[in-house]
Jmol script that loads the backbone (N, CA, C; Angstrom):
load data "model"
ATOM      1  N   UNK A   1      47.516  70.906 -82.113  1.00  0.00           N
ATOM      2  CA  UNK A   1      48.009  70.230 -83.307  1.00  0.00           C
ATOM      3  C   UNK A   1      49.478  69.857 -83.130  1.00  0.00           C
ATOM      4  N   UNK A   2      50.254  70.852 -82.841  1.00  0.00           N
ATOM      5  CA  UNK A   2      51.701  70.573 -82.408  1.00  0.00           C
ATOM      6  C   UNK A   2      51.966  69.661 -81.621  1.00  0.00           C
ATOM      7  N   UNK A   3      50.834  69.390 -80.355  1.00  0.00           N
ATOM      8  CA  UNK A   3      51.147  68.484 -79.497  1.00  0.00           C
ATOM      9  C   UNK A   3      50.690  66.749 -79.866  1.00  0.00           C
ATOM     10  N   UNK A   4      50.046  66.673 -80.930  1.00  0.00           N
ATOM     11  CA  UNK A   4      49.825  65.525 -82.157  1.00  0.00           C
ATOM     12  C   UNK A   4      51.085  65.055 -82.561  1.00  0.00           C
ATOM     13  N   UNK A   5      51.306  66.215 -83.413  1.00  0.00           N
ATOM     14  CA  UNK A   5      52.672  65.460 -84.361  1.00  0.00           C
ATOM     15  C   UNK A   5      53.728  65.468 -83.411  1.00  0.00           C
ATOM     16  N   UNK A   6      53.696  66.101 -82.037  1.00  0.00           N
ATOM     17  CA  UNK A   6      55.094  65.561 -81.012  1.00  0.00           C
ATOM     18  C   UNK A   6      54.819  64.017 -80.347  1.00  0.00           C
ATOM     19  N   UNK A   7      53.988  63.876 -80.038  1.00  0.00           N
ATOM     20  CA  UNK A   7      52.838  62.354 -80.104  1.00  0.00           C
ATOM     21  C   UNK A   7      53.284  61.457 -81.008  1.00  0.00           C
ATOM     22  N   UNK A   8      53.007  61.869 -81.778  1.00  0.00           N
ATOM     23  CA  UNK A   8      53.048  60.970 -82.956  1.00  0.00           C
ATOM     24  C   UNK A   8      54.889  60.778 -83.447  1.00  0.00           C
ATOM     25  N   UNK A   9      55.568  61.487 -83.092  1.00  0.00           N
ATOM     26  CA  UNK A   9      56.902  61.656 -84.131  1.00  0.00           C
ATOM     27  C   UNK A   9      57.803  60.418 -82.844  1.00  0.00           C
ATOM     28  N   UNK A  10      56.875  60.781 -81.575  1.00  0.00           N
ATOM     29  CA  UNK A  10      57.877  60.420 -80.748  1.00  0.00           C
ATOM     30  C   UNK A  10      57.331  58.590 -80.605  1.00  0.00           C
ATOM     31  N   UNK A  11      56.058  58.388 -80.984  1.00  0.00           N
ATOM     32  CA  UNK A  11      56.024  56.703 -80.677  1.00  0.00           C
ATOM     33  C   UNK A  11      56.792  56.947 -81.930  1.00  0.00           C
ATOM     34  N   UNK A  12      56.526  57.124 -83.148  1.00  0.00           N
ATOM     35  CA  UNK A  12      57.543  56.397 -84.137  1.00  0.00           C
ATOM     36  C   UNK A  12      58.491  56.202 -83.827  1.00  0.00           C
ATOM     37  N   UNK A  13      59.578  57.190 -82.928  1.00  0.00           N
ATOM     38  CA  UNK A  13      60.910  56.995 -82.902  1.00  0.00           C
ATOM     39  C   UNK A  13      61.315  55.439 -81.818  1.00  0.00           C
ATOM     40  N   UNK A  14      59.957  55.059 -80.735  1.00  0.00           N
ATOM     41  CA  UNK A  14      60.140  54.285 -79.932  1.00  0.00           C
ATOM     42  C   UNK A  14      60.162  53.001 -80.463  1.00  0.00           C
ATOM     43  N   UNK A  15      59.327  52.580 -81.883  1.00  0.00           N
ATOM     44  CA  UNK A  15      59.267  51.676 -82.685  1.00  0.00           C
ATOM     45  C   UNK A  15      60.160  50.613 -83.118  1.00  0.00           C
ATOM     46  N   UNK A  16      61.636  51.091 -83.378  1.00  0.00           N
ATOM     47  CA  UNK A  16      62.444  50.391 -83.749  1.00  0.00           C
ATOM     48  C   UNK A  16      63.061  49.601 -82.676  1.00  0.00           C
ATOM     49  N   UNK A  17      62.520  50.340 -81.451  1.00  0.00           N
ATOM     50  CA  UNK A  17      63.078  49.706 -80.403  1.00  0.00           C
ATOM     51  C   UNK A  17      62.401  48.314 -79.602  1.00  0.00           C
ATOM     52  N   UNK A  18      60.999  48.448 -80.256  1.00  0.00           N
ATOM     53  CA  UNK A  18      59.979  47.230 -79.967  1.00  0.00           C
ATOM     54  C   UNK A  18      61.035  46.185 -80.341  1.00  0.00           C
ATOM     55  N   UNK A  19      60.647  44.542 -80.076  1.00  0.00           N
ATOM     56  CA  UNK A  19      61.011  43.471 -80.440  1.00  0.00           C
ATOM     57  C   UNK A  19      60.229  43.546 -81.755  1.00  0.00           C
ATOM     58  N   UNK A  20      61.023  42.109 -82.644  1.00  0.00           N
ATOM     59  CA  UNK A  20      60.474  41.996 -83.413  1.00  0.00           C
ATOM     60  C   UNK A  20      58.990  40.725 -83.162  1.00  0.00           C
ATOM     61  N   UNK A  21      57.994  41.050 -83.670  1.00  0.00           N
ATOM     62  CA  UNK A  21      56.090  40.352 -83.088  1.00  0.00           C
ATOM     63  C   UNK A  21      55.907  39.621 -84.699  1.00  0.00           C
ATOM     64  N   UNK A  22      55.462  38.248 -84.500  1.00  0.00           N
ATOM     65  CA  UNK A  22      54.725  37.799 -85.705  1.00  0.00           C
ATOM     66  C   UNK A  22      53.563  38.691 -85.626  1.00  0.00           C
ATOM     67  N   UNK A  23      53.545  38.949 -86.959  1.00  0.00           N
ATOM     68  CA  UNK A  23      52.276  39.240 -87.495  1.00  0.00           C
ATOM     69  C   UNK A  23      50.835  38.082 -87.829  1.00  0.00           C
ATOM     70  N   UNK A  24      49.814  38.467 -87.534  1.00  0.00           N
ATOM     71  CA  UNK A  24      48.932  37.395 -87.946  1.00  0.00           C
ATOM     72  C   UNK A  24      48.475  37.684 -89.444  1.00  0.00           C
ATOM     73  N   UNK A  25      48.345  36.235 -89.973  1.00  0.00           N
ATOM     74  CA  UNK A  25      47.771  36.523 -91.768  1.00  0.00           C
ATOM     75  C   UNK A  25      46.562  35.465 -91.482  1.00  0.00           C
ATOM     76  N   UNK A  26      46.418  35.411 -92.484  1.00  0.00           N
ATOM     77  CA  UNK A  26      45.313  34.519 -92.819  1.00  0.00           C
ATOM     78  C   UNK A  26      45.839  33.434 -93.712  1.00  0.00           C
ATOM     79  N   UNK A  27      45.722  32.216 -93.660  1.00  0.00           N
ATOM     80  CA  UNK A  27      45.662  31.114 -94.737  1.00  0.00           C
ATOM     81  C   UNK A  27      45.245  30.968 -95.541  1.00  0.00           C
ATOM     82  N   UNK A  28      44.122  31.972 -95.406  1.00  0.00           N
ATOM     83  CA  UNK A  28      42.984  31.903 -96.660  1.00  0.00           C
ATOM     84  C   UNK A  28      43.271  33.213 -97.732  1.00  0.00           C
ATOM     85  N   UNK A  29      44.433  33.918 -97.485  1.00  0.00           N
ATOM     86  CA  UNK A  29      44.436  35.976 -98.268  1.00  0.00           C
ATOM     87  C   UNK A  29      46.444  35.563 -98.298  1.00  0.00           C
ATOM     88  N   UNK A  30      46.944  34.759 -97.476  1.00  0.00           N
ATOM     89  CA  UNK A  30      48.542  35.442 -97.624  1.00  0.00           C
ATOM     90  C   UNK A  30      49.068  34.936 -98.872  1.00  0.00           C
ATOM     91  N   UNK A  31      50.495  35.021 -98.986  1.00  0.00           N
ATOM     92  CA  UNK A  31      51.056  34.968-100.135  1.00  0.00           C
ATOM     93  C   UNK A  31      51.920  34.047 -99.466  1.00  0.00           C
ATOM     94  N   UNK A  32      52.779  33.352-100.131  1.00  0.00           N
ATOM     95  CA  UNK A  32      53.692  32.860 -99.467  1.00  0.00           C
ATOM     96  C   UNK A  32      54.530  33.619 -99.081  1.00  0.00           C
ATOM     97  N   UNK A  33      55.194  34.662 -99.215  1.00  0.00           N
ATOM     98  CA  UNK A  33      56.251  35.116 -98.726  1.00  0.00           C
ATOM     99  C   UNK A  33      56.104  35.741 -97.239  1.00  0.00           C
ATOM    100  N   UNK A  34      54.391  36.089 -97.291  1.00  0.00           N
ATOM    101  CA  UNK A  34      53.939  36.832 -95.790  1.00  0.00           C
ATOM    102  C   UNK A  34      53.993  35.013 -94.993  1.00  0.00           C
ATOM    103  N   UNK A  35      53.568  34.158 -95.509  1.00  0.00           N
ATOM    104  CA  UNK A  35      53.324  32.969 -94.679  1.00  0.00           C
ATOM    105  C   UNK A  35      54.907  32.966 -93.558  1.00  0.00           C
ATOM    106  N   UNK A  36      56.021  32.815 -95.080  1.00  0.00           N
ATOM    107  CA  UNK A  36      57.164  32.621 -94.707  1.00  0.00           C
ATOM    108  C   UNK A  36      57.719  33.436 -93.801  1.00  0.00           C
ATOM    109  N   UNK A  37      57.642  34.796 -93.884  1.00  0.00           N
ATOM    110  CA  UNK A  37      57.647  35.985 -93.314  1.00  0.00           C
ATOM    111  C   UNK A  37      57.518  35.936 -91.885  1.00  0.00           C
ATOM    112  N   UNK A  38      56.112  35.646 -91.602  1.00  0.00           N
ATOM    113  CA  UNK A  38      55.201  35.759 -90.443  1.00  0.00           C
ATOM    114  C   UNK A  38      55.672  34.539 -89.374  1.00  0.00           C
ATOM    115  N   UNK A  39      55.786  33.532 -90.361  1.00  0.00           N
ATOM    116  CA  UNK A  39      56.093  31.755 -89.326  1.00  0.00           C
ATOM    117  C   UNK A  39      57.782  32.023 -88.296  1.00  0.00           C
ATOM    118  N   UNK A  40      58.450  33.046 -89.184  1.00  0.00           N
ATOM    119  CA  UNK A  40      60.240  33.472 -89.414  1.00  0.00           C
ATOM    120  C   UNK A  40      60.289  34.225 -87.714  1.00  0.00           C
ATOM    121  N   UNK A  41      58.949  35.328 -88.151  1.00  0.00           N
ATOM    122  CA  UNK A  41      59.290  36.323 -87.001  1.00  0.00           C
ATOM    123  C   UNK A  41      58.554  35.927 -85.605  1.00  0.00           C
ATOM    124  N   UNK A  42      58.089  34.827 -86.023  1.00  0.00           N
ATOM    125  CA  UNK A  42      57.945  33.718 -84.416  1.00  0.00           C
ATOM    126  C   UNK A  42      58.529  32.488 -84.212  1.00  0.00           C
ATOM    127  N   UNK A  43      59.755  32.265 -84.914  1.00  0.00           N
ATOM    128  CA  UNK A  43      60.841  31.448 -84.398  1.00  0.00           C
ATOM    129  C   UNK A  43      60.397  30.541 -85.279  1.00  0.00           C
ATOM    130  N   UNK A  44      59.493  30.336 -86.318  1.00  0.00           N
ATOM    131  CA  UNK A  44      59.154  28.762 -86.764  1.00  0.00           C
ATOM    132  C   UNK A  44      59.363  28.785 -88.074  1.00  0.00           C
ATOM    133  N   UNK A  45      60.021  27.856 -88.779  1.00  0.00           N
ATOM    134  CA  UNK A  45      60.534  27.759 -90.261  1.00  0.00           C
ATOM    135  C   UNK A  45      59.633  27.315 -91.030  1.00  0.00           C
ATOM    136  N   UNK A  46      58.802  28.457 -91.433  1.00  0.00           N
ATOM    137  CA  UNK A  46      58.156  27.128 -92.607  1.00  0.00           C
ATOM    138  C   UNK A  46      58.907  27.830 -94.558  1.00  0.00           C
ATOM    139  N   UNK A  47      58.892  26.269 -95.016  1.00  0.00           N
ATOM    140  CA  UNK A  47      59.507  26.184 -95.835  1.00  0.00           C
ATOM    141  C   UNK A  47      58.880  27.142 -96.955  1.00  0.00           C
ATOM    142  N   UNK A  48      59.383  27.670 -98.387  1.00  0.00           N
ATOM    143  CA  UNK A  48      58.559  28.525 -99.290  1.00  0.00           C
ATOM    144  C   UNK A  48      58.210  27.562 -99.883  1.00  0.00           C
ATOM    145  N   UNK A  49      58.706  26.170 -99.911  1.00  0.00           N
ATOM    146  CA  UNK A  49      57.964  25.280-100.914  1.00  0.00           C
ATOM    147  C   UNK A  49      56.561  24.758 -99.926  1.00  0.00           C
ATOM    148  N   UNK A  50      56.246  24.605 -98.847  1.00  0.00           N
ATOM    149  CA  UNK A  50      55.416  24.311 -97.933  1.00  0.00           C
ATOM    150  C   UNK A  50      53.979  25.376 -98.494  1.00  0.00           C
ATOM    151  N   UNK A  51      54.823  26.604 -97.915  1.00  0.00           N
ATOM    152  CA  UNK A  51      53.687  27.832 -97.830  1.00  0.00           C
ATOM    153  C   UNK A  51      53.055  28.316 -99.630  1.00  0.00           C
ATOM    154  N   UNK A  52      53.672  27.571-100.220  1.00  0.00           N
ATOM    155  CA  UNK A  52      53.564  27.346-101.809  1.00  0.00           C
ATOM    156  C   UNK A  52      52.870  26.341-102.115  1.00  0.00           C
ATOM    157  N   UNK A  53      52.894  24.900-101.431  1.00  0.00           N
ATOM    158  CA  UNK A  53      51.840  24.251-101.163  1.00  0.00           C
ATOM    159  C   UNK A  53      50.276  24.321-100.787  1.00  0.00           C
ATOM    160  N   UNK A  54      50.703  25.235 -99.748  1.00  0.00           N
ATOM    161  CA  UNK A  54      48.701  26.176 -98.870  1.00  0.00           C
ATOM    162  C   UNK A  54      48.624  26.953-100.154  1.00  0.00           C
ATOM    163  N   UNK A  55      49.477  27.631-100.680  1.00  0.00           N
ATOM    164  CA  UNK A  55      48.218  28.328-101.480  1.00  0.00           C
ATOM    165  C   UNK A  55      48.234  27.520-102.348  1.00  0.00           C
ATOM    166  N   UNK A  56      48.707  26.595-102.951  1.00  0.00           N
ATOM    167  CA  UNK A  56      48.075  25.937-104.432  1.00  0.00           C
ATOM    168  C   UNK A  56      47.172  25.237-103.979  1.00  0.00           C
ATOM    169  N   UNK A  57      47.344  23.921-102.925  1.00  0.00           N
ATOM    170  CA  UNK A  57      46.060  23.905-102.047  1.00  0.00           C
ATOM    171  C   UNK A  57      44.671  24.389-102.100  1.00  0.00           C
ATOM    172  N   UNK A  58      45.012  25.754-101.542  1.00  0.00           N
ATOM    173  CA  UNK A  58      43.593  26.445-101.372  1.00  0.00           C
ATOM    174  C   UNK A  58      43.117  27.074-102.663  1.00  0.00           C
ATOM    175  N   UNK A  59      43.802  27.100-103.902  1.00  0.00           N
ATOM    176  CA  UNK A  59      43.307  27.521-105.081  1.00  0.00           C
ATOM    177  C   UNK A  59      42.414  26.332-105.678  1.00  0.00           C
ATOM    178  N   UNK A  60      43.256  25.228-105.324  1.00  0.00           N
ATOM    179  CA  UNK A  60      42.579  24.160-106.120  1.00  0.00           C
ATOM    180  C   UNK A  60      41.201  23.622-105.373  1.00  0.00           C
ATOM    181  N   UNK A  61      41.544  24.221-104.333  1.00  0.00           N
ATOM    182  CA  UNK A  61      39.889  23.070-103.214  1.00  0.00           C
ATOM    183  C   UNK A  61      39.405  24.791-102.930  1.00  0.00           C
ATOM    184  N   UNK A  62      39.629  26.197-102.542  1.00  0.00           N
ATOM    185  CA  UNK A  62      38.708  26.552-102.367  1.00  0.00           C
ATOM    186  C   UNK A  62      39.376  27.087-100.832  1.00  0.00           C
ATOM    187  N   UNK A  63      38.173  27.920 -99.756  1.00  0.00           N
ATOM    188  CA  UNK A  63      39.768  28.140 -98.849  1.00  0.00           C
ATOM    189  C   UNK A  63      39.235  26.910 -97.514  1.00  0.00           C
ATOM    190  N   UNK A  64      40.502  27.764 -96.800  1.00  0.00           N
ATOM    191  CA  UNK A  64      40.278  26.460 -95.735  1.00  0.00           C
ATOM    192  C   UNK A  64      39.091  26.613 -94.445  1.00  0.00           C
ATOM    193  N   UNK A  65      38.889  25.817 -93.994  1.00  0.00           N
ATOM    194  CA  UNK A  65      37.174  26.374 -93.548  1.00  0.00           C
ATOM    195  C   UNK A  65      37.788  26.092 -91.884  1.00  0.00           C
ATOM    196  N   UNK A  66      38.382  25.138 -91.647  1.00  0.00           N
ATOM    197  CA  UNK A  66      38.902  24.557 -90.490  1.00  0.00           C
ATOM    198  C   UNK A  66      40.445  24.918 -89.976  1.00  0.00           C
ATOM    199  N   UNK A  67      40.827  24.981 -89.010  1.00  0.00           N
ATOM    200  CA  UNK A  67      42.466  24.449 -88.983  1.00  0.00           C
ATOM    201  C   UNK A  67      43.244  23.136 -89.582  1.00  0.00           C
ATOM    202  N   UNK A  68      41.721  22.120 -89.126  1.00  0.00           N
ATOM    203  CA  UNK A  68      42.556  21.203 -89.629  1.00  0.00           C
ATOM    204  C   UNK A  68      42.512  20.290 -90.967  1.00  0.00           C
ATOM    205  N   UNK A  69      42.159  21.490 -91.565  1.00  0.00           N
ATOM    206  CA  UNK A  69      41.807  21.466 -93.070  1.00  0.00           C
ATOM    207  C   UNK A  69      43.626  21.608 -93.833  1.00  0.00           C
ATOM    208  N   UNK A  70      44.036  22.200 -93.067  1.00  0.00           N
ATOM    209  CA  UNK A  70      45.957  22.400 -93.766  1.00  0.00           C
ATOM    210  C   UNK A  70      46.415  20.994 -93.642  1.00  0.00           C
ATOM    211  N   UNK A  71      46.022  20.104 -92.495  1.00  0.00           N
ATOM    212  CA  UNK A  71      46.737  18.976 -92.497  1.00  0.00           C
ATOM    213  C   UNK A  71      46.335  18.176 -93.920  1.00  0.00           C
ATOM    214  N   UNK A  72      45.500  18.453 -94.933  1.00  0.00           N
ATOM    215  CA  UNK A  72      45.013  17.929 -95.799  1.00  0.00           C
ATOM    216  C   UNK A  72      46.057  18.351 -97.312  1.00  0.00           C
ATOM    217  N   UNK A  73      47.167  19.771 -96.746  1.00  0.00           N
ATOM    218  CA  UNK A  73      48.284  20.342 -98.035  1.00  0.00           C
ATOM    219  C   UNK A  73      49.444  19.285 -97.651  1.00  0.00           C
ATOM    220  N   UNK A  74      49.717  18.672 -99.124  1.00  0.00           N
ATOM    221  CA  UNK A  74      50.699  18.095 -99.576  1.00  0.00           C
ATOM    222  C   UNK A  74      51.851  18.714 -98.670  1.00  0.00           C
ATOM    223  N   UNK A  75      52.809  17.239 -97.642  1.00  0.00           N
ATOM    224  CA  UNK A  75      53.849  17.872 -97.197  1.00  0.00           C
ATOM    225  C   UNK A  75      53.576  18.708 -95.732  1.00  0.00           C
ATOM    226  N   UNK A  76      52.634  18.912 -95.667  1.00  0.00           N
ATOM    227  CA  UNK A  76      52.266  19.469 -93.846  1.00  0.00           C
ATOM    228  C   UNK A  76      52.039  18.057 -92.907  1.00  0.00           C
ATOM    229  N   UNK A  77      53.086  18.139 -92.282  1.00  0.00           N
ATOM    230  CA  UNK A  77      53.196  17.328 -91.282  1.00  0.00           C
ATOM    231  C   UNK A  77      52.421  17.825 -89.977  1.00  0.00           C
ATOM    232  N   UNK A  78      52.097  16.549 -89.265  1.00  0.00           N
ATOM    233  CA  UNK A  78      51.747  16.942 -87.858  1.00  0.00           C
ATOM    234  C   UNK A  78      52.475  17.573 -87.277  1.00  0.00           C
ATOM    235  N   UNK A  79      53.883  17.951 -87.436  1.00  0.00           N
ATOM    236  CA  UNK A  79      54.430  18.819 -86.518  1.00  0.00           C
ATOM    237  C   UNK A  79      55.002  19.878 -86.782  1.00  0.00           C
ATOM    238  N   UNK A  80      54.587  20.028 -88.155  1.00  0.00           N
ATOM    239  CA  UNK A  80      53.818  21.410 -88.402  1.00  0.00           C
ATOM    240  C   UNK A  80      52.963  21.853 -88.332  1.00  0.00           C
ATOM    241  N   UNK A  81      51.920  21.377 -88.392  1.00  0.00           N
ATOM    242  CA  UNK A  81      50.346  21.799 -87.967  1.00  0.00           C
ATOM    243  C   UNK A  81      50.660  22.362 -86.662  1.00  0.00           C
ATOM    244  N   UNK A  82      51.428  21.513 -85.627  1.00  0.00           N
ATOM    245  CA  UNK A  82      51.273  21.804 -84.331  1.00  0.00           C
ATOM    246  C   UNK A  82      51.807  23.119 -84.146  1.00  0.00           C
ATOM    247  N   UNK A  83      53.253  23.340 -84.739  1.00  0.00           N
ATOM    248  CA  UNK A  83      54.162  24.485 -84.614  1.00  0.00           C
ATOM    249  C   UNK A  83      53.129  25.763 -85.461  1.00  0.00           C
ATOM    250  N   UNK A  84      52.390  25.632 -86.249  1.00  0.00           N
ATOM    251  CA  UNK A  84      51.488  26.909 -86.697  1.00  0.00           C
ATOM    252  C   UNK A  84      50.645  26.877 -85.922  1.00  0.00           C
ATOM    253  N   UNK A  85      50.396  26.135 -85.352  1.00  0.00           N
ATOM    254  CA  UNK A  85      48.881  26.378 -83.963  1.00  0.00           C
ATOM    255  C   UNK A  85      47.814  27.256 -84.830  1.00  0.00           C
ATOM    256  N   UNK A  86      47.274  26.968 -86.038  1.00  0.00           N
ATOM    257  CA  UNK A  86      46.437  27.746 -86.626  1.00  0.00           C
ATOM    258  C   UNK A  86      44.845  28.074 -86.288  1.00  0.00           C
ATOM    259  N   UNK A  87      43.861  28.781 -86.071  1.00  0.00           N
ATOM    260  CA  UNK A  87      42.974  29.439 -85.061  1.00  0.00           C
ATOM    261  C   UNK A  87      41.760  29.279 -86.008  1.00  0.00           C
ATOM    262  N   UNK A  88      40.938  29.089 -85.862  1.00  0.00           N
ATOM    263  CA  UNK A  88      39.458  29.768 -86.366  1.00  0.00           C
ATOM    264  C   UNK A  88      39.221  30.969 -85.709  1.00  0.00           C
ATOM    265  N   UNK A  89      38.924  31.831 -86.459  1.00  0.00           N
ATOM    266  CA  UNK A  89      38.756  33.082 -86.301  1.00  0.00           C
ATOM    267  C   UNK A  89      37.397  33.762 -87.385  1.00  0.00           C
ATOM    268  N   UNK A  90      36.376  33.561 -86.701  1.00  0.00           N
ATOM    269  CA  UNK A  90      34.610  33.311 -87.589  1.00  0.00           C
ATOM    270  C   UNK A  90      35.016  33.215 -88.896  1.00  0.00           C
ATOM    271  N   UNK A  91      35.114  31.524 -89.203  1.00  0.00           N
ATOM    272  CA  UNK A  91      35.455  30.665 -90.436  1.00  0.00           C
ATOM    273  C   UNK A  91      36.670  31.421 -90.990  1.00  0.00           C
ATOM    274  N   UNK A  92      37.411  31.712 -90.415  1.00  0.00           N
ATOM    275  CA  UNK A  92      38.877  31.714 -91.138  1.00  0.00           C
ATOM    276  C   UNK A  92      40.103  31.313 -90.215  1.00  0.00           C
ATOM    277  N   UNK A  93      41.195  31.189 -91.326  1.00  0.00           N
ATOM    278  CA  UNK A  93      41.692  30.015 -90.504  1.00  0.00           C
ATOM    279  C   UNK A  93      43.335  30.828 -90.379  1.00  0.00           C
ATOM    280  N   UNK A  94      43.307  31.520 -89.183  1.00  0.00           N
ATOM    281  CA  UNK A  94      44.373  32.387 -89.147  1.00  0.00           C
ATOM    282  C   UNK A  94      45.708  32.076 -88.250  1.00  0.00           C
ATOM    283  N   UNK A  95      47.155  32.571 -88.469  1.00  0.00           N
ATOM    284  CA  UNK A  95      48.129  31.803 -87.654  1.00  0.00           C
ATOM    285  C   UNK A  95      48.512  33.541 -86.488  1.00  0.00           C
ATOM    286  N   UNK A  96      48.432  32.935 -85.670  1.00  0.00           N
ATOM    287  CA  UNK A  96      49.060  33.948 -84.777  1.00  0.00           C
ATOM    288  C   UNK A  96      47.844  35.319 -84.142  1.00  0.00           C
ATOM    289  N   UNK A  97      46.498  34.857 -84.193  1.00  0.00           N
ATOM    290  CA  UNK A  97      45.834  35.954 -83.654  1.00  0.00           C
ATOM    291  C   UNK A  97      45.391  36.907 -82.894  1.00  0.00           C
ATOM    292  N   UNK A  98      46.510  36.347 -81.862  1.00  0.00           N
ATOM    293  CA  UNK A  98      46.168  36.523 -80.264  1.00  0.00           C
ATOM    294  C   UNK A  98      47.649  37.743 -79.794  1.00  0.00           C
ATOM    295  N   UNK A  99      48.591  37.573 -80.892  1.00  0.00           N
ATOM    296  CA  UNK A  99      49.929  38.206 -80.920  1.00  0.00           C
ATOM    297  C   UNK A  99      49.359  40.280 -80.951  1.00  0.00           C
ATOM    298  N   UNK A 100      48.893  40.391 -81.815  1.00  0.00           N
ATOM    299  CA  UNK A 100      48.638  42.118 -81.549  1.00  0.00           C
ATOM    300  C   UNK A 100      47.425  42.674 -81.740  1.00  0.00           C
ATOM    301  N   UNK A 101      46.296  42.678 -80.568  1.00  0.00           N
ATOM    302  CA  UNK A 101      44.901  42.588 -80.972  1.00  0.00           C
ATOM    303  C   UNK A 101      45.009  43.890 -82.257  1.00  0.00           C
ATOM    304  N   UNK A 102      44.182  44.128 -83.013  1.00  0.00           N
ATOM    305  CA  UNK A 102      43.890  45.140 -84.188  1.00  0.00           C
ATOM    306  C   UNK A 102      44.896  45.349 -85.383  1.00  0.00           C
ATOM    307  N   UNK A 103      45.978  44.688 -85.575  1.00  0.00           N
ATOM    308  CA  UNK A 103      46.982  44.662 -85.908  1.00  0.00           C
ATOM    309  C   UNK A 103      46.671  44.103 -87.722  1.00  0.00           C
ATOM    310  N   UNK A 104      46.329  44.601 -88.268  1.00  0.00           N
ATOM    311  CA  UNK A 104      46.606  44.753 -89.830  1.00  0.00           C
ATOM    312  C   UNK A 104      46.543  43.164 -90.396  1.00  0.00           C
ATOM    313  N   UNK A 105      45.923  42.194 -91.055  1.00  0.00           N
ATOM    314  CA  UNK A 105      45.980  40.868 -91.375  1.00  0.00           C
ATOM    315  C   UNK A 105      45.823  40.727 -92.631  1.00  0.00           C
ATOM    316  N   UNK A 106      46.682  39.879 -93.370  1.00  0.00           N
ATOM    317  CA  UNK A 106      47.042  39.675 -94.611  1.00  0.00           C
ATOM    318  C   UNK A 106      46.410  38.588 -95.005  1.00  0.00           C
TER     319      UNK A 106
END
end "model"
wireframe off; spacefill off
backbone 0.3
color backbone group
């Protein structure tokens, strides 16, 4: 048991020392602030009025079935679409999935 929580106490402490990793969310479950959040901690700006766009978007039509179903939110440019490189992931439409396999998705 002791040799658990020395395990355990000691990755935590290694943690802060990781880089900082986008997280992957979903297009279809985030909030804007995780959108904003998530796009931030892989170098790419997306705007809160943008990521405020996807979800009113997807409230009003329903979620997104495709990737290139976002090019269809008010204000997403092609070169944003490109810079989210967004994934199908069995019918969902997720940004960044490939970044930390098992890794918690919003």
């Amino acid at each position: 048991m002791k040799r658990s929580v020395c395990f355990v106490l000691a990755a935590a402490l290694c943690l802060p020392a990781l880089p900082a990793l986008a997280f992957p969310f979903s297009f279809n479950k985030a909030t804007p602030e995780i959108m904003v959040n998530g796009c931030r901690d892989d170098g790419i700006t997306l705007s809160p009025d943008l990521a405020q766009a996807v979800v009113s978007y997807r409230e009003a039509h329903g979620p997104f079935k495709t990737p290139e179903d976002l090019l269809k939110v008010p204000g997403m440019s092609k070169l944003m679409y490109q810079q989210l490189s967004p994934q199908d992931e069995s019918g969902d439409v997720r940004f960044n999935m490939t970044d930390v396999p098992g890794m918690a998705t919003y």
